[in-house]
N, C-alpha and C positions, 0 to 999 in steps of 0.2 A: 407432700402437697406444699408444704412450706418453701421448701428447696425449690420445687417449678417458680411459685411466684417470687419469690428471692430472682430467679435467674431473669425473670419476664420484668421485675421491676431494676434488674442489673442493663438488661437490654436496653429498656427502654430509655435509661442514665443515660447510656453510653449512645445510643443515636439521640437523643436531646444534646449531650456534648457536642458531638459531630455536626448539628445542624447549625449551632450556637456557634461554634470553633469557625464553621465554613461561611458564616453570615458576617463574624468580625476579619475575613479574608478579602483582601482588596485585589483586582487584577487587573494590571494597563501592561501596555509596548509602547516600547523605544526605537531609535534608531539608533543602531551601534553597529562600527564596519569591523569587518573581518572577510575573511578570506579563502579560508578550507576549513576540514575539520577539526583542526589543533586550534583552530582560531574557536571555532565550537565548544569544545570540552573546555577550553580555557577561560573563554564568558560564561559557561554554567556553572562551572565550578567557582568561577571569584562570587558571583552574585550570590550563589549558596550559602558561600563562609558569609557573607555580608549578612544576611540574615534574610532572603528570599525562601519561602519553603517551596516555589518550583520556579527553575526557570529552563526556556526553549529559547533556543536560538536556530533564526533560520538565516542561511547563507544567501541562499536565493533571494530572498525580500530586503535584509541587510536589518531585520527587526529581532527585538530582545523581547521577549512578555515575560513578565513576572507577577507572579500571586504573593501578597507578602500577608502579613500580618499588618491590619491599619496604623499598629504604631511605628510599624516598621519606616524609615525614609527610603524612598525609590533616590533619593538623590544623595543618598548615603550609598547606594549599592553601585550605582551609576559613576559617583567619582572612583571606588573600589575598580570597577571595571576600567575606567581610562589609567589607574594604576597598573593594571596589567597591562597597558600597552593598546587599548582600543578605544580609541575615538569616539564619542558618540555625541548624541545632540546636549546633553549639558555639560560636559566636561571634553575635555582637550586631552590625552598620553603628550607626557613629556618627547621630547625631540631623544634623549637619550633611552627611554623604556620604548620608543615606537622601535628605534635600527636596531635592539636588541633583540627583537623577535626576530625566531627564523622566517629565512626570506619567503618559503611559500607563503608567508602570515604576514606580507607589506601590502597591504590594502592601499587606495587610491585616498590619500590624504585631502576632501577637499570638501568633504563636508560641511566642517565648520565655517568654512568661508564663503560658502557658493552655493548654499541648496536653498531652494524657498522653502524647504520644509520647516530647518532649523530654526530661518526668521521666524517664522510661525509659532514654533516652539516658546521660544525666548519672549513670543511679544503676548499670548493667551490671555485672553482676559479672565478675571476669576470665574465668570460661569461660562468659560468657552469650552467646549469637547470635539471630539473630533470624533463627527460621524458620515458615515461614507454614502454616496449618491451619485448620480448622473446630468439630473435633467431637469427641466422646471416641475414635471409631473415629482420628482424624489419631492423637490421642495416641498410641495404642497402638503406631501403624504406626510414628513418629519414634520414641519410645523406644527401640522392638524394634532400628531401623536401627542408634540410636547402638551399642546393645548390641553387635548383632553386629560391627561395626567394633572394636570394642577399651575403647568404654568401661565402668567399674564400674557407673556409675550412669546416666542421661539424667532429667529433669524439665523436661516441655512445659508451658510454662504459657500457656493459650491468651487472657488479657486483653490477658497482656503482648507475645504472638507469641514468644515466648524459649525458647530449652531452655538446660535450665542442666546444664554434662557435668561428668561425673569420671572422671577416665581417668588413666591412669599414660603419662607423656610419651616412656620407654624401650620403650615397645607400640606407642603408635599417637599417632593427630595430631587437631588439634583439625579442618584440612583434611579428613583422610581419613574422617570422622566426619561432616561436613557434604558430603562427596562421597557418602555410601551413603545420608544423609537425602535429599540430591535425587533419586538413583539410585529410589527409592521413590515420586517422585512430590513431594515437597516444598521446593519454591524457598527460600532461604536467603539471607544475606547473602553466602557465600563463592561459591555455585554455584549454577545455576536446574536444576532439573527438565527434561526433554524434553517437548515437547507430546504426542507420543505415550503415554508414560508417566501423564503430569497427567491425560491426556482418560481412561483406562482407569479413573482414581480413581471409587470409589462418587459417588453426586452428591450425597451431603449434605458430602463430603470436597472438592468442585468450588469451591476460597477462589477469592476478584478475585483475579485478577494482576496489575492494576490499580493497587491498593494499595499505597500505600508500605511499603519494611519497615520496623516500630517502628510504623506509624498500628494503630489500634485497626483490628480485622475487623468489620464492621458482620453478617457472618453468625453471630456470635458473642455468646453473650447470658452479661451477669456477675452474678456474684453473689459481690459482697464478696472479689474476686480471682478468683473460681475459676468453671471454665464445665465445664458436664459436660452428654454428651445423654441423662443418665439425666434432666437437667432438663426437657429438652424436651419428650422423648416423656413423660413423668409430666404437664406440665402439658397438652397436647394430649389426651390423656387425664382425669383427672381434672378440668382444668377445661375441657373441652371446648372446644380451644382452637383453632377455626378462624384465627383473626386473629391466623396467626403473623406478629409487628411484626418482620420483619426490619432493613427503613433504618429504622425506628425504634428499634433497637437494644433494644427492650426485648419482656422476658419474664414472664409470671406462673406462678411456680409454689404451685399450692395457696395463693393469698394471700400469698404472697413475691415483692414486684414485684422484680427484678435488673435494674440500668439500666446500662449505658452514655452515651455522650453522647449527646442526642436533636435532632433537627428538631421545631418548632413544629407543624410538619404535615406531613406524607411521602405518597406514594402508592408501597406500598408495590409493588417491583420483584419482587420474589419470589415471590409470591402467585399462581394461575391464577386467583383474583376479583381484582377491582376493588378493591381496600383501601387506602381512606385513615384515618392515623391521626395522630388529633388529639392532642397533647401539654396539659397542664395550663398550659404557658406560650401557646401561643393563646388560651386562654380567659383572660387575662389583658387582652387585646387591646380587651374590650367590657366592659362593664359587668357581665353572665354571673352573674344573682343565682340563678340554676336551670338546669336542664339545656335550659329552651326557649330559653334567651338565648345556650347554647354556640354557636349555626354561628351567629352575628352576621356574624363573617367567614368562614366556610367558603357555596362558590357551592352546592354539592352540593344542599344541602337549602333549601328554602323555609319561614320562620317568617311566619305569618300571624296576625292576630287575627279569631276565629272568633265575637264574638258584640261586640254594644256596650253587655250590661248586666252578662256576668259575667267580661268582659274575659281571658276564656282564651286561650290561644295554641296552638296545632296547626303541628305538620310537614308537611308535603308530600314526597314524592320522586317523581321519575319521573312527575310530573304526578299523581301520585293521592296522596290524604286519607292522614294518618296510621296508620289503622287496616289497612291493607297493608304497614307495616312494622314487623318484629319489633322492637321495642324490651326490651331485655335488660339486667338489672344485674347486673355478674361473672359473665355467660354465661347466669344463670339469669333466667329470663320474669319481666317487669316492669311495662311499662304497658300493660296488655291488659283485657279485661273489664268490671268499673265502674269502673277508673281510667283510664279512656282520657280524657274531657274533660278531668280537671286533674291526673293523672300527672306530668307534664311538669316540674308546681311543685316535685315531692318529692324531687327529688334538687339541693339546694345546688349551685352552683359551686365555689363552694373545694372540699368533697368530692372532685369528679374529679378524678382523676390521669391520666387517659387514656382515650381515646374511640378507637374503631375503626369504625369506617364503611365497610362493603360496599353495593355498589349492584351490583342485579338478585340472582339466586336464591345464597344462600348454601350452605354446608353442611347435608345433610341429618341430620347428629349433634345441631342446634342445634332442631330440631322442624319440623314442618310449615306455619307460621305462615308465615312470609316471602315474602312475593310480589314486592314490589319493594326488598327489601331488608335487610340488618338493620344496628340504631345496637347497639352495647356499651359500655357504660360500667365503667367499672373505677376503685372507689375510692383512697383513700392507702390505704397501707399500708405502705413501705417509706421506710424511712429509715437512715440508716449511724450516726447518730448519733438521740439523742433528741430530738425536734423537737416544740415546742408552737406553734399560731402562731393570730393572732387577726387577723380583717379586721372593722373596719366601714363600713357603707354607709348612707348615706342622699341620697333626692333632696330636690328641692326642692318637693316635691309632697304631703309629708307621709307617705312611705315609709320606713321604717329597719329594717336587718337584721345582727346579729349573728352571725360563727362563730366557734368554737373547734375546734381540729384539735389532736389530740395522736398521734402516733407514738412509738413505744418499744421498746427491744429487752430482753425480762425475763430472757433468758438466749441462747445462742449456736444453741440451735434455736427459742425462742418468742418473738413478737414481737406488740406489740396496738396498736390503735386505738380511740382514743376521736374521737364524731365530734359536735356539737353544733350548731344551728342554729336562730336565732327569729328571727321578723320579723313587722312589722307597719305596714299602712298605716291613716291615721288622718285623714288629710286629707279633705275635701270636695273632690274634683277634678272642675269641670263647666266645661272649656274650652267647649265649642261653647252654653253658656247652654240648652240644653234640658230643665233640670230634673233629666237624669238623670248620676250618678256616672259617669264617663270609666270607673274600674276600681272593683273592689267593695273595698271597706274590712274589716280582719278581720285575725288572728294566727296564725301559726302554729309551733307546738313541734317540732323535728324532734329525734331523738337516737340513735345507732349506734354499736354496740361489735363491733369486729372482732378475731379471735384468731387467729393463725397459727402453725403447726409446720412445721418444714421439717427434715428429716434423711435428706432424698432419699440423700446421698451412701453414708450408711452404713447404715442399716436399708432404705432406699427408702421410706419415709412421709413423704406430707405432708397437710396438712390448712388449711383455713379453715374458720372459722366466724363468723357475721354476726348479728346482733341489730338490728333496725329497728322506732322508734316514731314512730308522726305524728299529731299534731292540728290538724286545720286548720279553720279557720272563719273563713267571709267572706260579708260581710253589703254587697247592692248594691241597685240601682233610684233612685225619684225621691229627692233630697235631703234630702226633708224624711221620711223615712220610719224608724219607731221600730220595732226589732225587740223591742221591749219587750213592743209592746203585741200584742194577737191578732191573727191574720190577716183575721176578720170586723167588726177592733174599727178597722179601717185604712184613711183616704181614701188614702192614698200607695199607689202602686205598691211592690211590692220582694219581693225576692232573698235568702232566706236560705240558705245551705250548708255543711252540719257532717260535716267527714269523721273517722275514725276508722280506721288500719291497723298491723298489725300482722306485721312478716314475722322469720322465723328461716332459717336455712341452713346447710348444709355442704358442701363437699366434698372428699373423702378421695383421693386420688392412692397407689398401688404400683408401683415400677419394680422387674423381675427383679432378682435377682443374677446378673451376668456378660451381662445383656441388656440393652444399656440404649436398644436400639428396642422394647424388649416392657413395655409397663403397662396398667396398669388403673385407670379412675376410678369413682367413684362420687359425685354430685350429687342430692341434696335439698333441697327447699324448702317452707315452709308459710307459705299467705299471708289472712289475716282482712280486708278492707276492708270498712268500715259509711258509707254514705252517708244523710244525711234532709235533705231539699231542700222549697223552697216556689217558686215561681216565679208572683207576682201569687194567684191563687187556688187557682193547680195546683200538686197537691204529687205528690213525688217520693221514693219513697227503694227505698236495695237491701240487701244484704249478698250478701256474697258470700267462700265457702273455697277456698282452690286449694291440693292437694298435686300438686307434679311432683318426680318422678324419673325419674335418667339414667344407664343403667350403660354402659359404652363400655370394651373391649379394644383394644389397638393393636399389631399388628406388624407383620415382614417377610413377604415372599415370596421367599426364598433371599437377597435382598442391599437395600440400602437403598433403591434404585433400585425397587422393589415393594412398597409398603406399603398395610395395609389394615386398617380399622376397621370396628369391631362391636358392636351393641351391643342394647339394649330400653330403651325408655322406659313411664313411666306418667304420666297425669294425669287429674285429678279436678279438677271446678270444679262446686261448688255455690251457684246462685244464688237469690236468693228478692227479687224484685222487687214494688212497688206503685207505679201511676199512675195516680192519681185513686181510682177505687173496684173500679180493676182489679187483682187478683194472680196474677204468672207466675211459676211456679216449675220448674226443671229442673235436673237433676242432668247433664254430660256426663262419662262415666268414656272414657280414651280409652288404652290400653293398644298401645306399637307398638314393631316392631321395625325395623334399621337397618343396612347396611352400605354401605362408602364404601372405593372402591380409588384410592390414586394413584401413578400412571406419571411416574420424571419421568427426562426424557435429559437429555443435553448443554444441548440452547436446547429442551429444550420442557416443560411440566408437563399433565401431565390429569388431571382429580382428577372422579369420577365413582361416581355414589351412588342409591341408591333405600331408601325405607322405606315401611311396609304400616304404617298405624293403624287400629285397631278400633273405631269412635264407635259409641256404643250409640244414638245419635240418628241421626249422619248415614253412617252405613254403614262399612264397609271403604274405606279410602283410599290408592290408591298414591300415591306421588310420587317423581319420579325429576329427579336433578338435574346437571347436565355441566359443569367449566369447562374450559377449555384455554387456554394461554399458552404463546405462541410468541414466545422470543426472533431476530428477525432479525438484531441486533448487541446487545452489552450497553445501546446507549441505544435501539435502538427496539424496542418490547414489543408485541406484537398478541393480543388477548386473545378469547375467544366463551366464549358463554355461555348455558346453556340450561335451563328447571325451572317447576317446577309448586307450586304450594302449595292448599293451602284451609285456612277459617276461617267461622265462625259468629260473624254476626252479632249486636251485641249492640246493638237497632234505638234501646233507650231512652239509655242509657249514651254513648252514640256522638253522639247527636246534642242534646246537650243545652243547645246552641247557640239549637234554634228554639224550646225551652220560654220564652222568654221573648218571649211573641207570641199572640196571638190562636188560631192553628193549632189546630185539631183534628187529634187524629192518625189515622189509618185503614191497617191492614194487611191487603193484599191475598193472604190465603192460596192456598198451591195444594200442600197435604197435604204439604209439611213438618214438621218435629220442633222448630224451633224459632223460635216465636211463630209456626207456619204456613208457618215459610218453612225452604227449600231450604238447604246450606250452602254457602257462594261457592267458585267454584274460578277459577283463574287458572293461563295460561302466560305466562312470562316469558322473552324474548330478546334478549342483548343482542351488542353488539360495538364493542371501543375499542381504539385506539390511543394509543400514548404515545410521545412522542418527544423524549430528550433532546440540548441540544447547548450550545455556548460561542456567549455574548454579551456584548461589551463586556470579553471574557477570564474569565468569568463565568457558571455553571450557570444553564441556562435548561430549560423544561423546559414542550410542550404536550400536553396532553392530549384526544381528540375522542372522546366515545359516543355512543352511539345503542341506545334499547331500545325495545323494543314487549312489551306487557301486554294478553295476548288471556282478556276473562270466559266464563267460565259459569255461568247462575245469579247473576250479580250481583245483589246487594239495591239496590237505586239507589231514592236518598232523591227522589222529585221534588215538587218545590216549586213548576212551572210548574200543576198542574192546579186549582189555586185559590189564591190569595192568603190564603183563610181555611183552606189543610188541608196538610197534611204525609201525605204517602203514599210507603209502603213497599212493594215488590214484588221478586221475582225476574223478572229479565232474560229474556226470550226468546229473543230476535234477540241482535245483536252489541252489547259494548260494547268498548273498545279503547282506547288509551294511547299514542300513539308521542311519547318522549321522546329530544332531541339536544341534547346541552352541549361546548361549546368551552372550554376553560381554560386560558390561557398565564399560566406563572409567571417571572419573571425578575427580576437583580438589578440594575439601571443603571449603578450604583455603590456603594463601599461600606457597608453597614450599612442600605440601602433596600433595601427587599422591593415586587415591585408583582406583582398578578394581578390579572388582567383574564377574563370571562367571559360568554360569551352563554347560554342557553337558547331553546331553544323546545320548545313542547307543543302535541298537536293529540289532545285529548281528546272522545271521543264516543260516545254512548249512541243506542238505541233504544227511546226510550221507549215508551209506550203509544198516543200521537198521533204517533210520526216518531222519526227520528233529530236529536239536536242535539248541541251542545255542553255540557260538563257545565259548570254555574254559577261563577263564580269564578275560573276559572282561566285565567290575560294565556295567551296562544299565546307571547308574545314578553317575557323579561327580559334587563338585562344587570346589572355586577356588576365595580364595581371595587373593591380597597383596596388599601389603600397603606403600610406600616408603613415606620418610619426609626426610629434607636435612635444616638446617642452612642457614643463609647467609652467602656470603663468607665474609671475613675479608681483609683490605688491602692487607695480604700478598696471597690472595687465599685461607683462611684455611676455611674449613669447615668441618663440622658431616656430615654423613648419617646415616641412618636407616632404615631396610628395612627387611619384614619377609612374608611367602607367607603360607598360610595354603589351603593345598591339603584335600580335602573329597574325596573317592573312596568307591563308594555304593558295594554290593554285589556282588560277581560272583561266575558263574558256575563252577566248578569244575570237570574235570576226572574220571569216574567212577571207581573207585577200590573197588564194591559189590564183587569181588570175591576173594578178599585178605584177611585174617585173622582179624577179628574185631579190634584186638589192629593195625591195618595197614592200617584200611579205612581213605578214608577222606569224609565228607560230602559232602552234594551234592552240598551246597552256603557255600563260605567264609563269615566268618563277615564285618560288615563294619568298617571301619575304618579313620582316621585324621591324617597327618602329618603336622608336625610345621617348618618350616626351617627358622633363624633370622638370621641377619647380622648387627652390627656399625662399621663403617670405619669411621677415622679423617683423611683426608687432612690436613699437616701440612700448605703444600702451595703450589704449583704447581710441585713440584719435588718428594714428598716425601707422600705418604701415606699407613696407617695401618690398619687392619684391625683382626676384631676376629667375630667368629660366629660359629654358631649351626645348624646342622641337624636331622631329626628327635627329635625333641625337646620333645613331647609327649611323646616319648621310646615307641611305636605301634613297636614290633615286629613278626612276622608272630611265634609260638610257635609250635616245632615238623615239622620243613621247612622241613626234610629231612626224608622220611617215610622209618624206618627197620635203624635206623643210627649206632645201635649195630653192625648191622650185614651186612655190607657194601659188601661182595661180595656173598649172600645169594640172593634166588628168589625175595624177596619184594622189596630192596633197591634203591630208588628213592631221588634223587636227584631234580627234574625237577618240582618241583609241588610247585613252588612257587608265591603267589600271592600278596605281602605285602612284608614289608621291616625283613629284618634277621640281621640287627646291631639296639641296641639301640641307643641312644644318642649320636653323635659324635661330638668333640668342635675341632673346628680348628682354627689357627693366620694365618695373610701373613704380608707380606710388598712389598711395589710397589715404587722402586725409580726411579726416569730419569734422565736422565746424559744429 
């Protein structure tokens, strides 16, 4: 009997020690780099010897934890560790114990310089911690925690991840205070959360766990320190903000960008669409003198040149023409109507600050337009400081283009831009000797003033406002050709084009008091374009007004987890068109309403939506649109997708490619509203996976979709029923779309970027004689580039390098069997490769240069222009172009900031 309770009060010792032992046991994480798993074993083993009794090390997250003993110094173990050779946030590895590690174990040396974590680190105040969150609802919740624990005060500051307490030390503990914050669901440096608890959090409250403590939250969007979701739901709201950039850290409120640190290009994780978003430093990458030159390096989209005498350029997605995709500037409609052929010009480079790119059916708050997709563009506007900056460009071709960018901040709620842009080419460029100008010669003014308010936090207003002027004019055809003189006064061929637009906007964002998922937007715009054209003896011209508005409500359904938007649009597009001696004029007034529900759990989101539009031309329109994303782990993403749009063809505007050609036009009515014809409708399906994982110890990261785009009513240009006609028709039978693209992104090693991608397209119509393939378009591309960058040097200066080689397999061609032999063109084009290269030196943060190549191979399409002798003769075409018509072009820039 003695012996039991001997053992029972041995026990009892011995778990009192253990609970006593584990109570004077402290446990935080570090940030400390490393590499593989030698890099692993070699940080737990130094911190051991240090006197840690456990320490992990994770590669993935680039954090240390440690449990030590309280008297033990964490900053005793931590210089030990930079002894071995590893970096971390308080100590430095000497220059000679870092190149003494084997090389699998040369981590990216640049933390101590360059992370806002570190700053963080180094600047803590004494009762700062670092506890992890999302959203103004975390705030509340961490506050409320500290509060009731004993503290006076609590301040979550969600850039920093920190709450900063104030408590009286004879009440309570800075411990027992980060024990009640976890207790609630929020992971700390002192304590974690339970998974139970964390999983029960609202899902906009769902932070990485992931994450290091002290790394910025990429769920998190800043504004000049401070993050609130009165910002988010207001800009989602007001500025209709489907393409919420999560990994891309950035946010638009009302024209108030708030940045974080960015990726060059992201796809973004959080999204139920498909959302890539392009940063202003990608487009840095190409030459990028307009918005047609942005996806240089992005595979997504296909830049093509659509004519050989007015050298326009057209997008492609999803294997179908431009005119299927909504192209939007700060949300609101953009290149649509009579700016669809040279749209594309009028938005400068420099100008973008960010591109957001959905592929397949968007949000139905953004309008009915999209069928395969929508591009958004989103200006500068945001700066922390005043920033004037100046590029110029010229090639060697006789091109040169001036910007001026000025950001500024006029007080602590208003903020403007000034946006400035002229260019002009002047040169005679006739590489292939055929008489006629490679691109058309001509100037253009562009100029924009942007105004922004933001006082989200404390009234709940914000607002943008936008001013846009453009004059463009470009004069093309044979060489010798004087736009001086009359049109009947002229042996030359040629190409006159004088555009003329004028756009204004706003939009006004309200977020509740004490709701800060409840707001209200409101989006207008008024847009003037004047076009007057000649093309050889055929002239052209339009005008055309568009007002659209867009009112959008957003809230809950009991918890955040139910959210749902609401709303009415209107638009008006007045056009007044002439072709030859013909004039069409029509008014479409299209008045609709809209509402959009999103469900999101744990790993899933589903965001699903229908709107009714009123056309006074083309009827009542439904359209209903679905996406869903299913997280299977946090790297692999599965996404579907499903919707409908329609659009009215605008048969002259659109196609103003074949006007430089012999063609006569001919529209084959069938009791349509517009030009006779019916209005296009289209479904759209899609589904993609994403998969990320570690290569070479290194984020890697593939992405595979697959869509199909089912017509009705298609207007289909067909070009095979004569060589001398252009005919217009709605569809009958089937036309169809099935697009598939592979994208693997990965880094090799450091400061090399490579992506690699295939496409294929199997595009086809039923025309009026059969089914075939629609003109132009290879079944088969691939798509690499390659970017490598220096490190920077004290003063910022670094290299880049960067070059993207395009493959575009076979295409279909135009039947011209009934043209004169020496006037055919076969039935498949060849295939072909272009090369496009870029080095730019950063001298240092103010100042850098740059030279580069296009079409580096010299692949130029030979004989672009079919009958070129005899330009106002039956055969002369212009429009049959599949390939590039300038060889080699070398251009300089320079980009300075003031």
């Amino acid at each position: 009997m003695k012996l039991y309770i001997s053992k029972v009060i041995l026990g009892a010792f011995l778990l009192f020690t253990q609970i006593i032992f584990a109570q004077n046991l402290s446990k935080s994480q570090f940030k400390v780099k490393g590499n593989c798993e030698m890099c692993k074993e070699r940080i737990e083993t130094t911190a051991k010897k240090a006197g840690a009794k456990e320490a992990r090390y994770s590669i993935d997250s680039q954090t240390l934890t440690l449990e030590t003993d309280n008297n033990i110094s964490t900053d005793e173990i931590l210089k030990k560790v930079a002894g071995a050779g590893h970096d971390n946030e308080k100590f430095k590895a000497s220059n000679e114990t870092y190149e003494s590690l084997p090389g699998c174990c040369h981590y990216e040396r640049d933390l101590q310089q360059s992370t806002a974590e570190v700053h963080n680190h180094h600047h803590k105040k004494e009762n700062e911690f670092y506890v992890k969150g999302n959203c103004a609802s975390c705030k509340a919740r961490i506050e409320k925690a500290a509060k009731d624990a004993g503290a006076n005060s609590a301040d979550w500051d969600a850039e920093k991840q920190t709450v900063t307490l104030d408590f009286d030390p004879s009440k309570t503990s800075a411990d027992k205070i980060l024990k009640k914050i976890a207790d609630v669901g929020h992971d700390n440096e002192k304590y974690k959360s339970s998974d139970n608890t964390y999983k029960n959090l609202p899902s906009c409250c769902l932070y990485d766990r992931e994450i290091a403590l002290g790394e910025k939250n990429p769920n998190v969007h800043y504004e000049e320190g401070t993050t609130s979701e009165h910002s988010e739901h207001a800009d989602q709201n007001a500025s209709n903000e489907n393409h919420e950039s999560h990994d891309n850290h950035e946010k638009h409120i009302e024209g108030v960008v708030v940045t974080g640190g960015k990726a060059a290009t992201s796809l973004s994780k959080k999204e139920a669409g498909l959302v890539f978003n392009i940063d202003k430093k990608e487009l840095l990458k190409a030459a990028c003198c307009n918005l047609s030159e942005s996806f240089e390096t992005n595979a997504t989209v296909d830049v093509s040149f659509s004519n050989a005498v007015t050298g326009t350029k057209q997008l492609k997605m999803l294997g179908l023409d431009q005119k299927y995709t909504s192209l939007t500037k700060e949300l609101l409609p953009e290149i649509r109507g009579l700016a669809s052929a040279y749209g594309l010009s009028f938005i400068p480079g420099r100008w973008i600050e960010s591109i957001q790119l959905t592929k397949g059916g968007s949000t139905v708050t953004n309008g009915y337009e999209s069928i395969t997709g929508q591009i958004n563009t989103e200006l500068l506007k945001n700066a922390k400081e005043p920033e004037t900056s100046l590029n110029l460009f010229s090639d060697f071709n006789g091109r040169a283009e001036a910007n001026i960018t000025n950001v500024s901040n006029i007080n602590e709620k208003w903020s403007q831009t000034f946006l400035l842009h002229g260019n002009g080419t002047f040169g005679n460029t006739d590489m292939n000797d055929d008489g006629f100008l490679d691109r058309p010669k001509g100037t253009q003014i562009n100029a924009a003033y942007l105004l922004n308010y933001n006082d989200l936090e404390k009234s709940g207003f914000g607002s943008h406002f936008g001013i846009n002027f453009i004059k463009d004019e470009r004069t093309a055809g044979q060489t010798d050709f004087n736009k001086q003189l009359a049109q009947d006064k002229q042996t030359a061929y040629g190409v006159g084009i004088d555009i003329s637009r004028f756009q204004v906007w706003n939009k006004t964002g309200y977020v509740f008091r004490g709701k800060p998922y409840q707001s209200l937007g409101w989006m207008n715009q008024y847009v003037y374009h004047q076009q007057d054209s000649f093309f050889g003896l055929r002239n052209y011209s339009g005008k055309q007004q568009t007002y659209y508005s867009n009112l959008i409500f957003e809230s809950i359904l009991g918890n955040t987890n139910h959210k749902y938007k609401a709303g009415a649009s209107f638009m008006y597009d007045g056009y007044d068109e002439t072709y030859l001696a013909d004039n069409f004029k029509r008014n479409e007034i299209v008045p609709g309403i809209f509402a959009e529900y999103t469900l999101t759990g744990l790993k899933y989101t589903l965001v699903a939506g229908a709107r009714a539009d009123f056309h006074n031309l083309a009827g009542t329109q439904f359209t209903p649109r679905l996406n869903f994303k299913y997280d299977f782990t946090p790297q692999t993403i599965l996404r579907l997708s499903a919707g409908r749009g329609f659009r009215t063809a605008n048969v002259f505007a659109e196609n103003q490619q074949y006007f430089a050609s012999n063609r006569t036009i001919q529209i084959l009515q069938n009791n349509g509203s517009i030009y006779g014809l019916k209005p296009e409708i289209a479904w759209n399906y899609g589904v993609s996976l994403q998969q990320e994982f570690k290569l070479f110890g290194r984020k890697s990261s593939i992405i595979a979709d697959f869509f199909r785009t089912d017509f009705q009513n298609q207007v289909l240009v067909d070009l095979d029923r004569s060589p001398q006609q252009l005919t217009f028709y709605n569809l009958e039978d089937k036309s169809f779309a099935n697009s598939f693209q592979t994208q693997w992104d990965f880094t090799p090693f450091k400061n090399f970027d490579v992506r690699l991608a295939y496409k294929y397209y199997d595009v086809q119509a039923d025309y009026l004689d059969g089914r075939r393939e629609i003109p132009f378009m290879a079944k088969h591309r691939g798509f690499v580039n390659l970017a490598y960058a220096t490190n920077k040097n004290n003063k910022g200066a670094f290299w880049s390098f960067d070059t993207t080689l395009n493959w575009v397999g076979k295409q279909r061609l135009p039947n011209t069997s009934s043209n004169p032999e020496e006037f055919q063109l076969p039935a498949y084009s060849e295939s072909y490769a272009v090369l496009n290269a870029q080095i730019s030196r950063n001298f240092n943060k103010k100042i850098r240069a740059y030279v580069g190549g296009e079409n580096l191979t010299s692949y130029y399409q030979k004989n672009a222009i079919v009958d070129f002798k005899n330009p106002f003769g039956n055969y002369f075409d212009g429009g049959m172009v599949y390939a590039p018509i300038m060889k080699a072009n070398f251009y300089v820039g320079l980009d300075v900031t003031f």
